[in-house]
C-alpha positions in Angstrom: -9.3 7.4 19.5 -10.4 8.7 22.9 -13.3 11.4 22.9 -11.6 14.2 24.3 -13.2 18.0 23.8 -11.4 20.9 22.2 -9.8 23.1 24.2 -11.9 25.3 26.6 -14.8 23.1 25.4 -16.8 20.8 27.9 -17.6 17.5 27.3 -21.3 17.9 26.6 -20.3 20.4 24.4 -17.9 18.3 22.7 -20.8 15.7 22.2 -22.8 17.6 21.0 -20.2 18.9 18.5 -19.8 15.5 17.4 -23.3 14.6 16.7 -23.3 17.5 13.7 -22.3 16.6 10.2 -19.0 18.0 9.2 -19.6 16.9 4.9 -19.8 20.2 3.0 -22.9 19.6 1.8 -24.6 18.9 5.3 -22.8 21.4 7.4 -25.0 22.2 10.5 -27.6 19.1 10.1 -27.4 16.5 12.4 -25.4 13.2 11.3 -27.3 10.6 9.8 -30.3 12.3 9.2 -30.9 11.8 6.0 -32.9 8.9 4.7 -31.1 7.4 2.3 -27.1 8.0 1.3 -26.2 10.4 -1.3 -24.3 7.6 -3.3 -25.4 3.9 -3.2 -22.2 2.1 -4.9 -22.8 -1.1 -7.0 -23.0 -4.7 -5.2 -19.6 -5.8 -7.3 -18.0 -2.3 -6.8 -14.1 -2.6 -6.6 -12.8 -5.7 -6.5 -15.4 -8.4 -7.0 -16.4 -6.3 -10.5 -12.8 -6.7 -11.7 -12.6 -10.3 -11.2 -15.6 -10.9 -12.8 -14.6 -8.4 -15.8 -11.3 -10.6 -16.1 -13.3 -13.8 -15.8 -15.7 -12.7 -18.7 -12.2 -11.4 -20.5 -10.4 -15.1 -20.0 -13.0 -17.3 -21.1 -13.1 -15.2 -24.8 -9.7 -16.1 -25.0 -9.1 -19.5 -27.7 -6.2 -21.3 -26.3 -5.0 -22.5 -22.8 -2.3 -20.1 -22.7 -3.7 -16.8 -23.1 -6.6 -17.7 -20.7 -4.0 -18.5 -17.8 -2.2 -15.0 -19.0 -5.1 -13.4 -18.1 -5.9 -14.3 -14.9 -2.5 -14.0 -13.6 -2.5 -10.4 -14.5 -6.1 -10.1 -13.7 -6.4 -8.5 -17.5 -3.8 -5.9 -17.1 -4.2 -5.1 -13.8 -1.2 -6.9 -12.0 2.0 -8.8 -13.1 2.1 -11.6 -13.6 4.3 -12.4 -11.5 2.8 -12.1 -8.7 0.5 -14.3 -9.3 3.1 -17.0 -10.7 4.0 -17.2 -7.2 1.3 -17.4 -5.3 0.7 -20.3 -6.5 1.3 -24.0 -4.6 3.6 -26.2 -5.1 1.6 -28.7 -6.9 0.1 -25.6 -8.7 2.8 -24.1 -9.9 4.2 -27.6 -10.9 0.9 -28.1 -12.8 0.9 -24.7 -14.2 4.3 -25.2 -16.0 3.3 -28.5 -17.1 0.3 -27.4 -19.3 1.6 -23.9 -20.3 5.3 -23.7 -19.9 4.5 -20.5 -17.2 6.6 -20.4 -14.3 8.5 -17.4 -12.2 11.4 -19.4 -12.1 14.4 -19.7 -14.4 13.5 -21.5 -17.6 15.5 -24.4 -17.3 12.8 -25.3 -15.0 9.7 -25.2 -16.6 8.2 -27.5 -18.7 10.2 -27.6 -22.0 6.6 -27.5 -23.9 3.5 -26.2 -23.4 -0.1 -28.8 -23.1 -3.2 -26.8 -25.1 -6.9 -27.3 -24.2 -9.1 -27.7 -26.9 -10.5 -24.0 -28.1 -14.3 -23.0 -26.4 -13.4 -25.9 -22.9 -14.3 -23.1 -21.0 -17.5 -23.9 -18.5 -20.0 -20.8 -18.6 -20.2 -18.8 -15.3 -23.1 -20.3 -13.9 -21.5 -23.9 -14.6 -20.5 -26.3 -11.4 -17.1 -28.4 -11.2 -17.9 -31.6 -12.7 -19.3 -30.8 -15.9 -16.9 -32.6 -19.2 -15.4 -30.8 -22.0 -13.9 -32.3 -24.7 -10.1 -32.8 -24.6 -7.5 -32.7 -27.6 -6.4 -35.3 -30.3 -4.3 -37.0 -27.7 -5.4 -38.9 -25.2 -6.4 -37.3 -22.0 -5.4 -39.1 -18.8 -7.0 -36.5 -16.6 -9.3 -33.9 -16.6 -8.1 -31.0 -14.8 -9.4 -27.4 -13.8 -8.4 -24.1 -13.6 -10.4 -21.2 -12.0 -10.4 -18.1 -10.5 -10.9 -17.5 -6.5 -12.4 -14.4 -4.9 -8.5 -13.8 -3.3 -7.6 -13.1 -6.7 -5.8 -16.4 -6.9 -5.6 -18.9 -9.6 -6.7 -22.1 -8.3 -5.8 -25.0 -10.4 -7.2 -29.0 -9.6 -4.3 -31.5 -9.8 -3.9 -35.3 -9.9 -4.9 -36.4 -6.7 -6.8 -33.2 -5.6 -10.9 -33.4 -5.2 -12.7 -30.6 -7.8 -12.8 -27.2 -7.2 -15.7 -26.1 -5.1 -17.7 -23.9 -6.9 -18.2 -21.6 -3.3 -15.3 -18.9 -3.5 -14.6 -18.8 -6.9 -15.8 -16.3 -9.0 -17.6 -17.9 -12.5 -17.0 -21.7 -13.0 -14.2 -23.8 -13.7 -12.4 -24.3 -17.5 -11.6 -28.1 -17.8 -8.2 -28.6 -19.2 -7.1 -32.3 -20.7 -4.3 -33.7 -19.3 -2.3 -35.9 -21.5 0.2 -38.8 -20.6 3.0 -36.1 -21.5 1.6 -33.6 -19.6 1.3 -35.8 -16.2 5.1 -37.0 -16.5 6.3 -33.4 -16.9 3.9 -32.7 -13.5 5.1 -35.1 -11.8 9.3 -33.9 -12.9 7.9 -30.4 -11.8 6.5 -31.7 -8.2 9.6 -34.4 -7.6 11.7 -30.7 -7.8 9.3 -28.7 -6.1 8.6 -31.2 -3.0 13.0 -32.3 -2.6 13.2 -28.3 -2.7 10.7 -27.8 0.3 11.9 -30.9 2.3 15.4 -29.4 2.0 14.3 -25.6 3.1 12.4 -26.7 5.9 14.9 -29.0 7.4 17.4 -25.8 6.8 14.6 -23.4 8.7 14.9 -26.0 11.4 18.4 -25.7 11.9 18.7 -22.2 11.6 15.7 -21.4 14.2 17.1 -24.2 16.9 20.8 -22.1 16.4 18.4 -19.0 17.8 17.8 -20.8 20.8 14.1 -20.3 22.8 14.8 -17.0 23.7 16.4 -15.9 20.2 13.2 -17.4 18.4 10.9 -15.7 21.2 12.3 -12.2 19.9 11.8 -13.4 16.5 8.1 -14.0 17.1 8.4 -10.7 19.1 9.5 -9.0 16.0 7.1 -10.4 13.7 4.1 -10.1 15.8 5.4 -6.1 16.0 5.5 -6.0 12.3 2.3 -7.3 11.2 1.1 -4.8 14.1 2.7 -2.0 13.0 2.3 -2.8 8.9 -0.7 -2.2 6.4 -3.0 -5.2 5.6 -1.3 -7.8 4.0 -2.1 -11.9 2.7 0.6 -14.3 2.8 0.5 -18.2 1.8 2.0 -21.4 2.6 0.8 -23.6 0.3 -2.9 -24.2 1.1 -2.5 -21.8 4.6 -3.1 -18.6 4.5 -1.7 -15.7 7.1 -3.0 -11.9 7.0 -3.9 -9.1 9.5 -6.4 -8.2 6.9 -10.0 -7.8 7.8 -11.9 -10.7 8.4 -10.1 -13.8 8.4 -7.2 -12.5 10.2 -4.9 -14.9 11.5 -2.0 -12.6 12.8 -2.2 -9.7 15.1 -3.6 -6.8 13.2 -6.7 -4.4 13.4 -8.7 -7.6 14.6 -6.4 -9.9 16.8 -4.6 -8.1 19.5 -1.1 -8.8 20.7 -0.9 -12.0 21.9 -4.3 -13.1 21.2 -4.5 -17.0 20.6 -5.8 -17.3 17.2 -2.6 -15.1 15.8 -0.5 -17.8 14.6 2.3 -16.1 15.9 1.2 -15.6 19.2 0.4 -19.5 19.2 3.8 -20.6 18.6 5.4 -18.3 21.5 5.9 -21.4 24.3 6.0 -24.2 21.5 9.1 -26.3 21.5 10.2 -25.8 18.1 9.5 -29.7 17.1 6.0 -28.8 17.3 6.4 -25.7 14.8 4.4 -27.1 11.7 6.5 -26.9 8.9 4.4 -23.7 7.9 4.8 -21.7 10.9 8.5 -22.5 10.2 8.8 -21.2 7.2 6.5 -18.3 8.2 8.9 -16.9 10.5 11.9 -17.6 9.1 10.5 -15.8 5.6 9.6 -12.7 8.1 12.5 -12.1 9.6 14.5 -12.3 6.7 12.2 -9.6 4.8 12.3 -7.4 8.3 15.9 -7.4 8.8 16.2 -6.5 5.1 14.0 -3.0 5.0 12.2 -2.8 8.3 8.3 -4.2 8.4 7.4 -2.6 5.5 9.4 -5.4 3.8 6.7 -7.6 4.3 4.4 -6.0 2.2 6.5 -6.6 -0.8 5.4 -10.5 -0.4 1.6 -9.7 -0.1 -0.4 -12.2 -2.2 2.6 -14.5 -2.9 3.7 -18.0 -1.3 5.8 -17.0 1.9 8.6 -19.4 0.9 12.3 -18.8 1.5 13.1 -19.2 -2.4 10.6 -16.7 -3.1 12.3 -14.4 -0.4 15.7 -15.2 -1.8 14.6 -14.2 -5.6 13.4 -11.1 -3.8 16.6 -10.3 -2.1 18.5 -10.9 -5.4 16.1 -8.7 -7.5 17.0 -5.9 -4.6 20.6 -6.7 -4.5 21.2 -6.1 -8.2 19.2 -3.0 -8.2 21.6 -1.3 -5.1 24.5 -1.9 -7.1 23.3 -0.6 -9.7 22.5 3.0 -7.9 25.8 2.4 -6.5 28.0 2.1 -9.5 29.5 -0.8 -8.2 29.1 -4.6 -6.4 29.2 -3.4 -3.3 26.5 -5.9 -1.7 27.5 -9.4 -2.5 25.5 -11.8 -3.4 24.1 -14.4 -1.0 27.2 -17.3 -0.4 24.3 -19.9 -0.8 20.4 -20.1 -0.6 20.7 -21.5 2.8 18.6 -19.7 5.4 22.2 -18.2 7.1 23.6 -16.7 3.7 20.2 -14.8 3.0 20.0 -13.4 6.6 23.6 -12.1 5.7 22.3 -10.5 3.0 19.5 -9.0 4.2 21.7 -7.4 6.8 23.8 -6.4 4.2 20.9 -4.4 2.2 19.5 -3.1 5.2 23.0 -1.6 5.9 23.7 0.2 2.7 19.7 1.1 2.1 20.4 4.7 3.4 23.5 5.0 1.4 22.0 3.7 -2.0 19.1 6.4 -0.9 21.2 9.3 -0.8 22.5 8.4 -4.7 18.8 8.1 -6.0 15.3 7.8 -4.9 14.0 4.7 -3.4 10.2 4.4 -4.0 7.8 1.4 -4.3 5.3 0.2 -6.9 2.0 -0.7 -5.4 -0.5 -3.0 -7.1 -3.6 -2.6 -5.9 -5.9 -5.0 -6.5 -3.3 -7.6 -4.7 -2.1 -4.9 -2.2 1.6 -6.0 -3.8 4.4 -3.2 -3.5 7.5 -3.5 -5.0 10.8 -1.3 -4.1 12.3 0.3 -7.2 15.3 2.4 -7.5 14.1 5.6 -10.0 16.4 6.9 -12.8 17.5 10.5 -12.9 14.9 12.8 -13.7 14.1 13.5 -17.5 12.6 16.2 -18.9 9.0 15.3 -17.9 10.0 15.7 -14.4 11.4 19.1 -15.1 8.8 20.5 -17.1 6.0 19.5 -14.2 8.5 21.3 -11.3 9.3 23.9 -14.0 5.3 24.2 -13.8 5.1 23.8 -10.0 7.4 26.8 -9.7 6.1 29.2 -11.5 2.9 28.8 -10.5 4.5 29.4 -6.9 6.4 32.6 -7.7 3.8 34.4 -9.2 1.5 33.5 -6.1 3.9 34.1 -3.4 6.5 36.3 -2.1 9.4 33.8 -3.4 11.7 34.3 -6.4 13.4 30.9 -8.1 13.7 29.3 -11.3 13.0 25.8 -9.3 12.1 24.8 -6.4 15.6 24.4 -4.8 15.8 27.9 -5.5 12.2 28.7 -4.0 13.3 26.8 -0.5 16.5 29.0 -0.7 14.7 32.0 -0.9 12.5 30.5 2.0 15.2 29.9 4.4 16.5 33.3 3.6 13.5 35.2 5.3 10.8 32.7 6.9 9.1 35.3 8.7 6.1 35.9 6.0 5.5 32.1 6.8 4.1 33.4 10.3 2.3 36.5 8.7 -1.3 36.4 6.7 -1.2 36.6 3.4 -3.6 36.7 0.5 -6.9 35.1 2.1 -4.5 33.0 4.6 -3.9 33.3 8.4 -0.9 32.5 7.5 1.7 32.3 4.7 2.3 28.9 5.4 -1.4 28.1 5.1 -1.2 30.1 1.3 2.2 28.0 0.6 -0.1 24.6 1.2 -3.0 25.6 -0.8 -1.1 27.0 -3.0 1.7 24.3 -3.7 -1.7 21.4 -3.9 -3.3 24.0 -6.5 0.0 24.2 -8.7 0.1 20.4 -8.3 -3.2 19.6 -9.5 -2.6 21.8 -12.8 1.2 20.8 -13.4 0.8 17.1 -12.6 -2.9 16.7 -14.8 -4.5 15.2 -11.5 -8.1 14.8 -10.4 -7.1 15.8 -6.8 -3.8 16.8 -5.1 -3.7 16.9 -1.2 -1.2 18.2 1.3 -1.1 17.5 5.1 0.2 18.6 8.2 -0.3 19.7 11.9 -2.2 22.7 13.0 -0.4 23.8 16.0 3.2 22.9 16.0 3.5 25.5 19.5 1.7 22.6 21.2 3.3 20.1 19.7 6.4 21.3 21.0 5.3 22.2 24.3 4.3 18.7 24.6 7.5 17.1 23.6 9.3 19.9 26.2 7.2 18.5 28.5 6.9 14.5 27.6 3.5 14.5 27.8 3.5 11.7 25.3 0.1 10.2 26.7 -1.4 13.6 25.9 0.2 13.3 22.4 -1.4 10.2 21.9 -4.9 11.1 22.2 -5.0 14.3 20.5 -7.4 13.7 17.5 -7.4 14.0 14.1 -9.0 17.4 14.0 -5.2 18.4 15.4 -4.4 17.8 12.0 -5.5 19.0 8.7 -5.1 17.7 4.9 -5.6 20.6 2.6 -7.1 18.9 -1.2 -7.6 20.8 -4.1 -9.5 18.8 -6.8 -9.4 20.0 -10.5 -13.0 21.6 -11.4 -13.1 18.8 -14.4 -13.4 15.7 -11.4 -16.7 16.9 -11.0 -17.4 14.7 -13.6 -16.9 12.0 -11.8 -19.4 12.9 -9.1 -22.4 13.2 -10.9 -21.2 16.6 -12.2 -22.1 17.7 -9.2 -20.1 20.6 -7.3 -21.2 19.6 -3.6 -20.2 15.7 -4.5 -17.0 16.9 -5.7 -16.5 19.3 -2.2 -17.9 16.1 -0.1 -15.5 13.9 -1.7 -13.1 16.4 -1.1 -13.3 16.5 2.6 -13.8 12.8 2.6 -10.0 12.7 1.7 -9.0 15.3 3.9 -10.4 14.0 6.9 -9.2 10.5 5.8 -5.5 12.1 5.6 -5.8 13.7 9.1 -6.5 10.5 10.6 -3.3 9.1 8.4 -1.3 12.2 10.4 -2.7 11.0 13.6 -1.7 7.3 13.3 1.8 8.0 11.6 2.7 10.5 14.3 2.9 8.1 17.4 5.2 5.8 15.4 7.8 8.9 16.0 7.5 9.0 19.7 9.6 7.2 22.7 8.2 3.6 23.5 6.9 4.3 26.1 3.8 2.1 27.3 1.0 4.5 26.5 2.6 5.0 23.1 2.9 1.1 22.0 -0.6 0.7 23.5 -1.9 3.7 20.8 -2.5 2.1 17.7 0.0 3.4 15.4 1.9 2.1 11.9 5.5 2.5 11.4 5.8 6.5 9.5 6.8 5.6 5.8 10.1 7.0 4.6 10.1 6.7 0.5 7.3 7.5 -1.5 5.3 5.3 -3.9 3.4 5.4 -7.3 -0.2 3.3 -6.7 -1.7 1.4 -9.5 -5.7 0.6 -9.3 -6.2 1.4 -5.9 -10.3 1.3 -6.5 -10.3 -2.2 -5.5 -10.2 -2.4 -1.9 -9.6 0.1 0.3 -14.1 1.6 0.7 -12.6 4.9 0.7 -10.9 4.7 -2.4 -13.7 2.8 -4.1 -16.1 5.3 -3.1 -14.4 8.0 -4.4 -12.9 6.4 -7.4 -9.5 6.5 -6.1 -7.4 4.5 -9.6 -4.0 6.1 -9.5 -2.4 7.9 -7.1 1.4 9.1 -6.0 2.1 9.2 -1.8 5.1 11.2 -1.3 5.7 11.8 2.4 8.7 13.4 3.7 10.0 14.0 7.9 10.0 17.2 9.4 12.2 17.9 12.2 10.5 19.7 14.9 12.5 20.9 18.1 15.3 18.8 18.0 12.7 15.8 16.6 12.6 13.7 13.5 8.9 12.9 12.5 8.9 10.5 9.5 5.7 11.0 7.2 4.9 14.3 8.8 3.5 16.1 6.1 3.1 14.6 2.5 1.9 15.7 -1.4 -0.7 13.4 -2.6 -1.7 13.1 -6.0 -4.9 11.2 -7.9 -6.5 10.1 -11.2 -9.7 8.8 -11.0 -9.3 7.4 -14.8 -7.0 8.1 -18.0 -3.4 7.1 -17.2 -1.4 5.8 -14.8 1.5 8.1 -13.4 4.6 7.0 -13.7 8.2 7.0 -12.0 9.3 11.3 -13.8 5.7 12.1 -12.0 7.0 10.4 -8.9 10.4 12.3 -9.1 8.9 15.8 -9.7 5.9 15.2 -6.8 8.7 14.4 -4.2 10.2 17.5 -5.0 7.3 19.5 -4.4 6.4 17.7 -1.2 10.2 18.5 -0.1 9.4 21.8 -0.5 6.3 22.0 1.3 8.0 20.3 4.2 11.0 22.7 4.2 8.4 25.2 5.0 6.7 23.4 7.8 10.6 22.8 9.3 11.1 26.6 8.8 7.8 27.3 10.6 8.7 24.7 13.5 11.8 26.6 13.9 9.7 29.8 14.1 7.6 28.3 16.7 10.4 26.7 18.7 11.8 30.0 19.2 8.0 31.5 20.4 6.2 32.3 17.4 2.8 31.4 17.8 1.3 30.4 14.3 -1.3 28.0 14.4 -3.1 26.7 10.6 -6.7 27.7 11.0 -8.1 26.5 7.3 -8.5 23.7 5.7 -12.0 22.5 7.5 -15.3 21.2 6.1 -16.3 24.7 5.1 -13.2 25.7 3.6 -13.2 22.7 1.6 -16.8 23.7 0.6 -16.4 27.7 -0.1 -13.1 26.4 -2.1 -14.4 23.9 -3.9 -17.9 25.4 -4.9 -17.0 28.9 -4.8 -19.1 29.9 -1.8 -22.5 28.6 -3.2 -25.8 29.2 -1.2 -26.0 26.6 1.6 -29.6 25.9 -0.1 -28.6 24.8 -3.3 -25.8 22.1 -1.3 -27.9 19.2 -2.3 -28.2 20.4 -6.4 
């Protein structure tokens, strides 16, 4: 983000501004001052403690089977499924060989499971190559099966040198293989290796009926989407591909378009005979999950084998669930699994998405600790998702001018005289300052959260001065202090900051600025392509909202501030004339007890459609000369909010 000063402020002063601390607690003090950090988190904070937690958990486990269960879920933490396919050909061949386990139908797994011996397990501290003893039978082979700092099972097979210990997180469990269990392997990898040779000769064919230039927009359109898409990891057997942090290999936050280590990138003047037969598959499997949803298809594959039999399952799974919102079989299934028949029916889901949307709600499962999201189609809404709006709203009407016994009643009453919107109220500049704070407060209480958060922009005038005007460059690097994210945690989260009030208001505005800089690189993604707009760095705005599972894994932020389970529910705005996807959006968070679920999801989105009716009633306002303009919301609102106005002395206690 460029460095640009507030309006009427010079640069020096802007500086200057910059060099102060804006945490609650450290208001006026100079930034990195202090010598030491209020918080020090643990060396194995996040992810690296949960593999080693589910480690520890496997190896008290007495059979084979329930060892491999829980890795794959990481001990309740994921599906298992996921993990099933992220696994290799010869892995997954091996897998169903010892333990039956396999995503695929049953009739192709192993019709009986191989058992090591109980306590085979190596200790942590042990290094591939120590023996265990095997079982009555005779073992053949002595295998291994670990866990890798990815998150991946790892498994050694015939032929395959031992495991390193480097990257794996405790050791190695040896696991006998008998003459039975190498016959059904080798069954299980005949399959597996005929099924690859057939889909990569089909990829072939179907990316030389593209032509050069029809595969050059391909690469075009992938390169766009790992640009434009959250971090994600993708395998091809032993490859991996991921605009994620440090061993990027695709354009993302560390490769730039076009740069020569993005795989994609590398492939843009190859004759396609030179395509390895991963790159092939890597396309192909990308452009069938884009043309399906749009880029943010791709992060339903993270942490799985990019395969096109993986993508097909995917497509059917989606498939069956549209018809079902639909009430009928409007989407046929694919003709074949050939590459052609799935493209036809990813077109064929992308082109009924909006209509299947508009008979229920589309929203996505996220898994954190694999960053895996998987697109759901929610029931109707039951009566926990009543009584929490039935909260909502009567929190709201005894708090604001607005009389309703829900909250399609409240935005009625809204559109029926918006003028208060523009007018202070209470403690507000505004009323649609109160109608934030207010709608995050009810929120917290109704939905039993930690912390629920609400963003926006301050000054929708300039915005729409700017879009009369064009000025989209201008747009583009406005910063994140045009926006503001207004969070309400629940007094009781305190205890998870020490029970302290100023950790609680510092985490506070750690999330609201976090979510102003989410406003800032959503609200590009709305604007003309023009050059200075596809040079700002910029994801594609979401659309549905989402229900997070153990987000403390990866992300520092939500480490740091014990971010476990969350609810995003963003909705557009349409501001002069303008759709803006992911505008303004409710969050919601747990830091521990339960999960939230898909009635929690149902009853958030319709409080955050209610907050957004308000910010397109106050655009409307502005478009026709109102000057409103949200003023709260900063570091020392958070602060006087949170710790009720406590003497700037005591911030540190």
């Amino acid at each position: 983000m460029s460095a640009l000063p507030e309006r009427g402020e010079s640069r020096r002063a802007a500086n200057a501004r910059k060099r102060i601390s804006r945490r609650p607690s450290r208001l006026g003090l100079v930034a990195g001052a202090t010598l030491k950090p209020d918080r020090v988190r643990e060396a194995d904070a996040g992810f690296p403690g949960l593999l080693k937690r589910a480690w520890r958990r496997a190896e008290q486990t007495d059979d084979l089977r329930s060892f491999v269960e829980v890795l794959l879920t990481l001990d309740g933490h994921v599906p298992a499924d996921v993990q099933l396919r992220a696994l290799s050909a010869a892995e997954e061949a091996a897998l169903a060989a010892l333990c039956g386990l396999s995503w695929r139908a049953p009739a192709t797994a192993a019709p009986a499971p191989a058992t090591a011996a109980p306590g085979d397990a190596a200790p942590a501290t042990a290094a591939p190559g120590d023996a265990t003893s095997g079982d009555a039978e005779e073992t053949v082979f002595s295998g291994e099966i670990a866990l890798a700092t990815s998150g991946r099972i790892v498994l050694r097979v015939p032929s395959a040198a031992p495991l390193k210990a480097d990257g794996l997180v405790g050791g190695v469990r040896r696991v006998p293989w008998t003459r039975a269990t190498l016959d059904a392997y080798r069954a299980q990898l005949r399959r597996a290796e005929d099924r690859v040779a057939r889909t990569v000769a089909d990829c072939r064919g179907w990316l030389a009926e593209q032509g050069a230039e029809g595969r050059g927009e391909l690469l075009e359109q992938a390169k766009e989407a790992a640009l434009r898409t959250a971090p994600f990891v993708l395998y091809q057997q032993g490859r991996q591909y991921t605009n994620f942090r440090d061993h990027n290999t695709l354009t993302g936050k560390t490769l730039w378009p076009g740069h020569p280590d993005c795989a994609l990138s590398s492939l843009q003047d190859l004759p396609l005979e030179l395509w390895s037969d991963h790159d092939v598959q890597l396309v192909v499997c990308l452009t069938l999950l884009i043309r399906s949803a749009g880029p943010g298809r791709v992060e339903e594959a993270n942490g799985t084998q990019l395969t096109v039999d993986h993508v097909a399952h995917m497509l059917e799974r989606i498939r069956v669930g549209y018809n079902a919102a639909l009430g009928r079989d409007q989407v046929p299934p694919a003709a074949s699994a050939t590459v052609a028949d799935l493209h036809e029916l990813a077109v064929s889901l992308r082109s009924h998405r909006g209509e299947v949307a508009r008979q229920a709600q589309l929203y996505r499962e996220i898994h954190g600790a694999l960053m895996h999201k998987i697109e759901k189609v929610a029931g109707p809404c039951a009566d926990l998702a009543r009584a929490r709006e039935d909260a909502v709203t009567a929190r709201l009407t005894s708090r604001l001018p607005l009389r309703g016994d829900n909250l399609a009643e409240l935005e009625e009453a809204l559109a029926a005289a918006p003028g208060w919107l523009a007018a202070p109220h209470g403690d507000f500049a505004t009323g649609l300052e109160a109608l934030v704070y207010e709608s995050a407060a009810a929120a917290t209480e109704a939905f039993e959260a930690d912390f629920a958060m609400s963003r926006g922009m301050r000054s929708l005038p300039d915005l729409i001065t700017a879009l009369r005007e064009e000025r989209w460059a201008e747009i583009c690097d406005w910063e994140i202090t045009r926006f503001f994210c207004c969070v309400v945690p629940d007094p009781s989260a305190a205890r998870h900051f020490g029970d302290s009030a100023a950790a609680l208001a510092d985490a506070a505005w750690a999330m609201s600025s976090r979510m102003q800089y989410n406003s800032w690189h959503f609200i590009a993604g709305n604007l003309p392509k023009a050059p200075e707009v596809v040079d700002r760095d910029h994801f594609v705005p979401p659309t549905i909202p989402d229900v997070a599972f153990y987000s403390d894994q990866h992300h520092h932020g939500h480490v740091n501030n014990n971010v476990r389970f969350s609810i995003r529910s963003p909705q557009s705005v349409v501001v002069d004339g303008r759709r803006f996807n992911g505008f303004v959006d409710l969050r919601l968070l747990r830091c521990d007890g339960a999960p939230f679920g898909e009635q929690d999801l149902l009853a958030a989105h319709r409080v955050s459609a209610f907050t957004a009716r308000a910010t397109g009633l106050v655009a409307e306002l502005a478009a026709a000369g109102e000057q409103i303009e949200v003023t709260a919301f900063d570091s020392p609102w958070h602060w006087s909010a949170v710790t009720g106005g406590a003497d700037p002395a005591t911030r540190a206690s």
